[in-house]
C-alpha positions in Angstrom: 34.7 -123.2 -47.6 31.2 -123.6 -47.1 29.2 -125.5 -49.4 25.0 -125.2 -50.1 22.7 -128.2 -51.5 19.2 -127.6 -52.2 17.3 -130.4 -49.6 14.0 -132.0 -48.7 15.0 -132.6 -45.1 17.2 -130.7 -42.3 20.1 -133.5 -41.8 23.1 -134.5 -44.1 20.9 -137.9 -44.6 18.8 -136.1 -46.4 17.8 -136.5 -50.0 18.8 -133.3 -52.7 16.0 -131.6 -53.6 15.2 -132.6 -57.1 14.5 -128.6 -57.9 17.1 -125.9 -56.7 14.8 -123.0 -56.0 12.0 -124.8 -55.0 13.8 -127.3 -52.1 12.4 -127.3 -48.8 15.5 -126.7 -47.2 18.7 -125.7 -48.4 21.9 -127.4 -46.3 25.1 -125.0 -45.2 28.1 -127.1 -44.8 31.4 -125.7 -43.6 33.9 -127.7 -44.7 36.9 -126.3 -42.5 34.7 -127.2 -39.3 31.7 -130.2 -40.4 29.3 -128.0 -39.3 26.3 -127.5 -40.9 22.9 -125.1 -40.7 19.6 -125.5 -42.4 17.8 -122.8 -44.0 14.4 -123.1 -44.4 13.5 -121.8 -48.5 11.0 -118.8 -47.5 10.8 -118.2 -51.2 9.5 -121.8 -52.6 6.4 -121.0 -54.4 7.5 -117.1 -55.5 8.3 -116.1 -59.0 11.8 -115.6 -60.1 13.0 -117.7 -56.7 15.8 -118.5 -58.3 18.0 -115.5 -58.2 16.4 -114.5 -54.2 17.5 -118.1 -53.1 21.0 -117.3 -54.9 20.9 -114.1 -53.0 20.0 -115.7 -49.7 22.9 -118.4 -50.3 25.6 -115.5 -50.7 24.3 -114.1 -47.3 24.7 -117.3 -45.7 28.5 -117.1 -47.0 28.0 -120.3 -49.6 31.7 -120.5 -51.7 30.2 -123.8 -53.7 26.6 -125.0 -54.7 25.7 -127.6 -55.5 22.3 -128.2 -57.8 20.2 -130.9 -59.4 20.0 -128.3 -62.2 19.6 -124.7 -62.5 17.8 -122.2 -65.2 19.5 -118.9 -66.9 18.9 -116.2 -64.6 19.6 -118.4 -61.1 22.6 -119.6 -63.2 23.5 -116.0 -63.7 23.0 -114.7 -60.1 25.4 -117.8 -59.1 28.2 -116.3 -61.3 27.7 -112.5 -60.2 27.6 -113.8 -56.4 30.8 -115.4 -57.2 29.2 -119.0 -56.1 30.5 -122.3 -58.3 27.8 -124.1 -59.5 28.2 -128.0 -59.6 25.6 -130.6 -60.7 24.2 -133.2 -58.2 24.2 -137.1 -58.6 20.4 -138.5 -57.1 21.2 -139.4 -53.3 21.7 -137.6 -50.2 23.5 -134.3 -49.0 26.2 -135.9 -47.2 26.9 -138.0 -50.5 26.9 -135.3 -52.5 29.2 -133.0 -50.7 31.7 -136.4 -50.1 31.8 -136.6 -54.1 32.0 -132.5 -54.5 35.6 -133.0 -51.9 36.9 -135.8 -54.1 36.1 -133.9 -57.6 33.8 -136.4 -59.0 31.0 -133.7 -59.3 30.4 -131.5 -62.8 30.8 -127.9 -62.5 28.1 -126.1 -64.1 29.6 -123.4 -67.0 25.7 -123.3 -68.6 22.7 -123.3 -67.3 20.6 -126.5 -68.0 17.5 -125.5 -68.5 16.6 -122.2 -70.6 
């Protein structure tokens, strides 16, 4: 399974990106191996960069995402791509995917903001 968090560094140690389409980076982990890419966001200041970075995720292979928060139509393009949205706690990456793997994460079935 390989799971995506929006990121303002390159490294598991970094901190989630406190907005989804707009993050610096955004974190591949492959939880069958441990490895993990990062993806520079080529789309950060665009309009609609929601559903492109969605896009771009689904390319990269992501099964799970994980968000600090998501509006309608990136929330939409999640569903369609077949991606499971969860909501982030406030620290870093690595925490973040620990507490997606022991279930203690939120999934997403709305969007939260309109």
């Amino acid at each position: 399974m390989k799971i995506a968090v929006p990121s303002n560094g390159e490294t598991l140690d970094s901190m989630v990106a406190d907005r989804f389409a707009r993050a610096e980076y955004f974190i591949i982990y492959d939880d069958t191996t441990g490895e993990y890419s990062a993806i520079p966001n080529g789309g950060v200041g665009a309009h609609g960069a929601g559903p492109r970075v969605v896009q771009m995720l689904a390319r990269e292979g992501a099964d799970v995402l994980i968000v600090p928060g998501m509006g309608q139509n990136a929330f939409g393009a999640t569903l369609a791509a077949g991606i499971r949205p969860f909501l982030a706690r406030p620290g870093t990456v690595r925490q973040n995917i620990e507490w997606f793997k022991q279930g203690a994460l939120e999934e997403l079935t709305s969007p939260t903001r309109m």
